[in-house]
C-alpha positions in Angstrom: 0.0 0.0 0.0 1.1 3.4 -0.5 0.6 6.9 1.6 -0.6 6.1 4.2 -0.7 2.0 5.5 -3.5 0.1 6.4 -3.0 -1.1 10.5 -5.1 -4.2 10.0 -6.7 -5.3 13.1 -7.2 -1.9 14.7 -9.9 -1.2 15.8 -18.1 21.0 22.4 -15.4 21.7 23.6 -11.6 22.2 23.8 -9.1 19.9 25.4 -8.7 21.0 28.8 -6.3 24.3 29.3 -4.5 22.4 32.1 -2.1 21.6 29.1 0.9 19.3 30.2 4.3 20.6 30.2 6.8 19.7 27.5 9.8 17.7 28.8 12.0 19.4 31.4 14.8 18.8 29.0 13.0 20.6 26.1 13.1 17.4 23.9 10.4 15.9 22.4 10.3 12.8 22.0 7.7 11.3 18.8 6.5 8.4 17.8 5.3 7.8 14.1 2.6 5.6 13.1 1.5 4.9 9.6 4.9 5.7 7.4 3.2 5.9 4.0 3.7 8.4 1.5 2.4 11.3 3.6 4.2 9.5 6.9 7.0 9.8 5.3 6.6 13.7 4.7 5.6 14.5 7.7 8.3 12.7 9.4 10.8 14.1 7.7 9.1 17.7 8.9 9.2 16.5 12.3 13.1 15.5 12.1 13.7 19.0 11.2 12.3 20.8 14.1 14.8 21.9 16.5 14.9 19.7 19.8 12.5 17.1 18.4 13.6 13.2 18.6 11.7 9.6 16.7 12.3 7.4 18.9 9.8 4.9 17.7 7.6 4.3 14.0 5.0 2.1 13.4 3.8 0.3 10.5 2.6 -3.6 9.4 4.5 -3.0 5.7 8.1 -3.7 6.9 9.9 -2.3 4.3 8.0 1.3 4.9 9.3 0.6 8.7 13.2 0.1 7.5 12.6 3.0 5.2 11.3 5.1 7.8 14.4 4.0 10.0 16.9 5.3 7.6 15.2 8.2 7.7 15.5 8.7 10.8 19.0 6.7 11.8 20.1 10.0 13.7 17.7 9.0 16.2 17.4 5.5 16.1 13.9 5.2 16.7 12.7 1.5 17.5 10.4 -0.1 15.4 6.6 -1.4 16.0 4.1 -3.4 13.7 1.6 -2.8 16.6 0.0 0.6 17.3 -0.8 -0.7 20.5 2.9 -1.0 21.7 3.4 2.8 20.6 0.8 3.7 22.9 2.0 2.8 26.0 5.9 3.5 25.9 7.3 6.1 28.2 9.3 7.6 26.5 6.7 9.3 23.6 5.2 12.3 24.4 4.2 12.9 20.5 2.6 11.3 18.0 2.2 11.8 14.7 -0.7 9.9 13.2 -0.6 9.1 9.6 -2.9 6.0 8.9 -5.6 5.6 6.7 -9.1 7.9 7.7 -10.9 4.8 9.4 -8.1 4.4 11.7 -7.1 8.4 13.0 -10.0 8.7 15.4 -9.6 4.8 17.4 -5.5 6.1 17.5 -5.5 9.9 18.2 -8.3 8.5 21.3 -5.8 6.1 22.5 -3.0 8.7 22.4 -4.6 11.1 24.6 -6.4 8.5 26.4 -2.4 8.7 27.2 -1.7 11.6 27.6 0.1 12.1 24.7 0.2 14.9 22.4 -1.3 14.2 18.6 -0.7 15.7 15.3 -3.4 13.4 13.0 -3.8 13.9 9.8 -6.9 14.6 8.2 -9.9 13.7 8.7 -10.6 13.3 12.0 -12.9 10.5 11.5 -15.1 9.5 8.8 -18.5 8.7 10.8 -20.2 11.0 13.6 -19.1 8.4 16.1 -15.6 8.5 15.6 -15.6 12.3 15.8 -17.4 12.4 19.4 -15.0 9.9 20.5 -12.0 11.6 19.2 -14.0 15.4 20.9 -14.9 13.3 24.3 -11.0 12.1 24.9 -9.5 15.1 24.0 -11.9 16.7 27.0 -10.8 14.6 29.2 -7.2 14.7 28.3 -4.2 17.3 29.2 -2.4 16.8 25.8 -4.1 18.0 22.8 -4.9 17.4 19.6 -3.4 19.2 16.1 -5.4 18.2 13.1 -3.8 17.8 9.4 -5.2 21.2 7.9 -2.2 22.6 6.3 -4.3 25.2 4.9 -4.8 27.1 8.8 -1.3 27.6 8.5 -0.4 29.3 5.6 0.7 32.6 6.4 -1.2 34.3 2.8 -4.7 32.8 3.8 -4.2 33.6 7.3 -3.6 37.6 6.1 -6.4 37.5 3.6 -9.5 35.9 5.7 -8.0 38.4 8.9 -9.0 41.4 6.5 -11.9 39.6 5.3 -13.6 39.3 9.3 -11.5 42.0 10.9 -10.9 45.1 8.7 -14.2 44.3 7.1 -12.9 44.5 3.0 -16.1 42.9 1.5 -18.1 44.5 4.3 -20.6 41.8 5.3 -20.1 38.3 3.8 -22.9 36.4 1.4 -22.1 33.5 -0.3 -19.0 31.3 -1.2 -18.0 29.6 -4.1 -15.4 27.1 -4.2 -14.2 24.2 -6.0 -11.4 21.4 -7.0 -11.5 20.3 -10.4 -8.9 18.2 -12.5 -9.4 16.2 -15.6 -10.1 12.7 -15.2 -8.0 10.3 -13.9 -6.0 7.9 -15.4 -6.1 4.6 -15.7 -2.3 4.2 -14.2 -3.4 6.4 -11.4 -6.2 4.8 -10.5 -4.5 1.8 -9.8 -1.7 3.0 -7.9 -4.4 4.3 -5.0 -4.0 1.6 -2.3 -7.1 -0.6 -1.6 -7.9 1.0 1.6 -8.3 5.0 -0.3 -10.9 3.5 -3.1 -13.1 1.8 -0.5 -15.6 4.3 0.9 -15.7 2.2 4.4 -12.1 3.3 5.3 -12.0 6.4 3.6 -14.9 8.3 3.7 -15.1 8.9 0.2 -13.5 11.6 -1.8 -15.4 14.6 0.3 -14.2 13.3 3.8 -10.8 11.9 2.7 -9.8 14.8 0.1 -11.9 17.4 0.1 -12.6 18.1 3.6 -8.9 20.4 3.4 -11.4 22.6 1.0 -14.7 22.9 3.0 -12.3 23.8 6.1 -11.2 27.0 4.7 -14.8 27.8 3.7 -15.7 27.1 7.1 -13.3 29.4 8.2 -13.9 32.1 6.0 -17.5 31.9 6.6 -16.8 32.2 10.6 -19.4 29.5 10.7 -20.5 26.2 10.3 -23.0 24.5 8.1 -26.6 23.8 9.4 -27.6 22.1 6.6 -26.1 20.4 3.2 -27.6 18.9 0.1 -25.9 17.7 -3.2 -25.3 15.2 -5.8 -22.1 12.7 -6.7 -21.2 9.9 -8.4 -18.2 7.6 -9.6 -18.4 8.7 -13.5 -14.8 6.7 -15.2 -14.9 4.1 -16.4 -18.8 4.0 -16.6 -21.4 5.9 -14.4 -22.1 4.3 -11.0 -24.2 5.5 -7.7 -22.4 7.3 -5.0 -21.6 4.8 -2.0 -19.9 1.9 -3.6 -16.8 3.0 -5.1 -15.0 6.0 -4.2 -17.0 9.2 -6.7 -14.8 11.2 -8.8 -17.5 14.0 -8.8 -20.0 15.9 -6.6 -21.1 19.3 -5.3 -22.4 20.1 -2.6 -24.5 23.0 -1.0 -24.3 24.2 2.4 -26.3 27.0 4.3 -24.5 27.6 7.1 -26.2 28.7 11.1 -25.0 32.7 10.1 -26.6 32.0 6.7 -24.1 32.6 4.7 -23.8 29.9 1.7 -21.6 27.6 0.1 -21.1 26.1 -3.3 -18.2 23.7 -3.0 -18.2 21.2 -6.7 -15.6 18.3 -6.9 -15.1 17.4 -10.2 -12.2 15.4 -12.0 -14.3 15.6 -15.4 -12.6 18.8 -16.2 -10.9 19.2 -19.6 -7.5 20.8 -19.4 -8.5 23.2 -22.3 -12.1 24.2 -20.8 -10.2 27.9 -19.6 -14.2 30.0 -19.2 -14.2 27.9 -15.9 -11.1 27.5 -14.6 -10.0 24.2 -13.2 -7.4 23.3 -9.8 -8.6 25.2 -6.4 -10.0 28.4 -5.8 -12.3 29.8 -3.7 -14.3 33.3 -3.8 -16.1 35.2 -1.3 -18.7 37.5 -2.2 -20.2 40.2 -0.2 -21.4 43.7 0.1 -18.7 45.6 -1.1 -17.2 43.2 -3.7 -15.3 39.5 -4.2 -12.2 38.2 -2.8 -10.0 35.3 -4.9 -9.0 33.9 -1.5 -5.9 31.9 -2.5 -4.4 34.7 -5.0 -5.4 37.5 -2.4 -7.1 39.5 -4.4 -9.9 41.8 -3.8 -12.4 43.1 -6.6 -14.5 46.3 -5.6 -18.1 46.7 -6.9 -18.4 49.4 -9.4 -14.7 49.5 -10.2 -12.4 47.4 -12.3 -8.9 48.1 -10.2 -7.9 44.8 -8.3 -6.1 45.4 -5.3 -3.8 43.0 -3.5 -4.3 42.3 -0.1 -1.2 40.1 0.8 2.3 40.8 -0.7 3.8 37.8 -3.1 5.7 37.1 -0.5 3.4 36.1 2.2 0.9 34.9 -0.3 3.4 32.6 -1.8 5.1 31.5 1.9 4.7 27.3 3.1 2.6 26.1 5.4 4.3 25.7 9.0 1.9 23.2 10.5 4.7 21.1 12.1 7.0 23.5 14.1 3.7 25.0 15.4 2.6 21.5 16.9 6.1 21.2 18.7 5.5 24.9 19.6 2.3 24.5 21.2 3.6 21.6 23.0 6.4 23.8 24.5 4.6 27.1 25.2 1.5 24.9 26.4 -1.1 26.7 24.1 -3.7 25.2 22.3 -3.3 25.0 17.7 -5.1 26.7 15.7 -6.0 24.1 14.0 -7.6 22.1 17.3 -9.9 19.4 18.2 -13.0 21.9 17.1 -11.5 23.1 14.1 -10.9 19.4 13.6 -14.1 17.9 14.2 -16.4 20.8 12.6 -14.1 20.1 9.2 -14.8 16.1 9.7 -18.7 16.7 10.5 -19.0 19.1 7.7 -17.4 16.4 4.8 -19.6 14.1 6.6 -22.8 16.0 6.3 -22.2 16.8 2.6 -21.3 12.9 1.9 -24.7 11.8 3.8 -26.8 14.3 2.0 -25.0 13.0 -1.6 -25.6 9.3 -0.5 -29.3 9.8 1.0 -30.5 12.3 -2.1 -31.6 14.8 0.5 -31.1 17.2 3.1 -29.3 16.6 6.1 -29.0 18.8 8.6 -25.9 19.4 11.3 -28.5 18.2 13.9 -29.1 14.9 12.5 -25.0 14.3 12.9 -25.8 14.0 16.7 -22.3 15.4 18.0 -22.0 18.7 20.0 -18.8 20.6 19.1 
């Protein structure tokens, strides 16, 4: 398998502000589980922060274990095939969870369970269920809990939806339209997904798994979450078939969210790479009173004029996420992430809402989901 690796056999509020204290020796010591392709990025981040030590990874594939070894040989992590065993060694006070979807809540519960700090990626979980579990354990714990959306911590979007809800540049907000289009996918590709991604049971489907890194931002721009979702998918190559077996290659979705603001989020990988009138990749535009915003390029366009003004230099627009050195940050200064367990589980609740409503051909409302955030 690649990515991530498949653990076989495995399975509102903050976390409490009694955050424990990093090491009295300053250096953290992590534990890896799930060294697939994105396990092995986010390793690699973590041996670059300054102070941080593997000292254990965890997978069942061994050759992504002694890969993940050499990787790390300056700290000479021991190696695990059980996720268990990570769990309850002493000396871990990170993890990093990098597993397929259907695993990251049963783990990240464990690890604070623990009392063990968590950086999982995305999403939190892929049913209603897992997210209260993963929401009820991080109450209880006094670790914390750093979800895998990148996007919170680029420094350009971070600028651009400050001006949109602080210095008021659109005035009041209306309606969002975003989307993530690419042609279809090949043939090739499609077979090098691992077993676990294309199986809607341990991933979600393409809105929990992918596309919940896109409804995040919205729900952050919007300063909101959705109270209620309908929309329409399907797996379209290599012949049409309904939404719920195989993992769809398109949808959209519409959200009306509790400060009525709206959302028009599409998902499409039927997009020809000469159809320019729409334009295809990621973008995302906010409309309100005074005008439009291209959130990702920074750019605001004022009603009656045709001037576009920047509102983030190239620079900061252009800068990398730092998602990593603010987890081992946190951990230190004992402050809560910006990306935490709420941001976490209203991003999980809200791909899960849109994927119910696309399965069930109806509306389902944030109420129906039965979690409090």
């Amino acid at each position: 398998m690649q990515r991530r690796k498949f653990l076989a056999g495995s399975v509102a509020g903050l976390a409490s502000s009694a955050l424990r204290a990093a090491p009295e020796d300053d250096v953290i010591r992590t534990a890896s589980i799930g060294i697939g392709k994105r396990g092995t990025t986010v390793l690699g981040q973590a041996l670059r922060q300054p102070n941080v030590r593997v000292t254990a990874i965890c997978d069942i594939d061994p050759k992504a274990r002694d890969a993940a070894q050499t990787l790390a040989a300056r700290d000479n992590p021991q190696s695990y095939s059980d996720w268990r065993e990570v769990i309850d060694l002493k000396n871990v006070d990170a993890v990093i969870v990098a597993t397929p979807c259907c695993l990251h809540a049963p783990m990240a519960t464990a690890c604070l369970a623990a009392g063990k700090y968590v950086y999982c990626e995305k999403p939190l979980g892929i049913t209603p269920e897992q997210v209260s579990m993963a929401l009820r354990a991080a109450e209880r714990s006094k670790a914390f809990l750093q979800i895998g959306q990148q996007l919170r911590y680029m420094p350009g979007l971070r600028e651009v939806i400050r001006q949109i809800q602080q210095e008021k540049v659109l005035g009041e907000t209306f309606v969002v339209k975003a989307q993530r289009h690419s042609p279809p996918i090949s043939p090739d590709a499609e077979n090098a997904r691992p077993a676990w991604y294309k199986d809607v049971k341990l991933s979600g489907d393409l809105i929990v798994e992918n596309a919940v890194h896109n409804l995040d931002v919205c729900n952050w721009v919007t300063g909101s979450r959705p109270e209620s979702a309908f929309g329409h998918g399907k797996k379209y190559f290599p012949k049409p078939m309904a939404a719920g077996t195989l993992m769809m290659d398109g949808f959209s979705v519409e959200y009306v969210y509790e400060n009525d603001m709206h959302l028009d989020y599409s998902q499409l990988y039927l997009h020809p790479r000469s159809l320019k009138t729409l334009p295809n990749a990621q973008w995302y535009v906010v409309f309100g009173e005074k005008g439009a915003v291209e959130l990702e390029k920074g750019l605001l366009h004022q009603h009656g004029s045709t001037e576009v003004r920047a509102l983030v230099t190239p620079a900061v627009r252009d800068a990398g996420e730092n998602a990593m050195s603010e987890f081992y940050a946190c951990i230190r200064e004992k402050r809560q992430p910006v990306a935490d367990i709420k941001v976490a589980a209203t991003a999980a609740l809200t791909a899960i809402m849109g994927r119910e409503a696309i399965y069930r051909r109806r509306m389902v409302t944030w109420k129906e989901l039965g979690v409090t955030v």
